[in-house]
N, C-alpha and C positions, 0 to 999 in steps of 0.2 A: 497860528496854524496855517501851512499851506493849501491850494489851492486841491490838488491833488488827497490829501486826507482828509480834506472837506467833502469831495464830491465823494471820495469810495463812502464815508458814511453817510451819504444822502441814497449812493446806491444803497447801500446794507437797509437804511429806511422800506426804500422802495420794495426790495426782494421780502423782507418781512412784511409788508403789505399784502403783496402777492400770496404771500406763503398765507396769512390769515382768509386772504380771498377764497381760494380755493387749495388749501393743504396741500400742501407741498410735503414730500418724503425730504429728507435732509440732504440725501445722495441730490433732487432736482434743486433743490433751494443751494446747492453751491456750483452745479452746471451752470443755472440762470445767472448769480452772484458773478462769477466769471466771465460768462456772456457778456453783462451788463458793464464789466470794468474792463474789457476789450474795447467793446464796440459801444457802447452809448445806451441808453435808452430806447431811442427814436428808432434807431439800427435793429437793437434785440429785438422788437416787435415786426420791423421790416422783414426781418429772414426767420423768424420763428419754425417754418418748416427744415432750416439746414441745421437744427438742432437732434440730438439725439433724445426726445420725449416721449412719452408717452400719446397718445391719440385723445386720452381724454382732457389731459393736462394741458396738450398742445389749443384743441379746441378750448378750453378752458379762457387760455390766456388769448387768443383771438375773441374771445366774448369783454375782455379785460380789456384790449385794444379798439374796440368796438365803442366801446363807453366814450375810452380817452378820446377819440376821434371827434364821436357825437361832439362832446362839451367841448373841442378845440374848437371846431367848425363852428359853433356858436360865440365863440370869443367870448366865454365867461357872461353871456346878457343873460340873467334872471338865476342868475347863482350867487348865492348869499351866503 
């Protein structure tokens, strides 16, 4: 399997994550999907606001981004 339909099914993981986190309509869970297989991960949360979202969903996924942050910044110490 290439590199390339490894990583778009890691995004699909990911967007499904999301989507169970805070329910996603199908029309945002395939903006984000796309987002996410342009620009990265890392990116898609970086510019969050030059999407076209909703205000809850936007705030939503900035509380999501929020989290990832906390636990990078602790480099995984006391997570099991």
């Amino acid at each position: 399997m290439n590199v390339n339909k490894l990583r778009d099914m890691e995004y699909i993981k990911c967007v499904d994550l999301l989507d169970k986190l805070i329910d996603l309509d199908e029309d945002t869970k395939e903006k984000i999907h796309r987002c996410v297989q342009s620009m990265g991960i890392k990116n898609f949360f970086l510019h969050l606001e030059l999407m076209d979202l909703s205000m809850e969903t936007c705030e939503n996924l900035k509380s999501v981004k929020s989290v990832i942050e906390l636990f990078d910044e602790e480099g995984g110490k006391g997570i099991i």
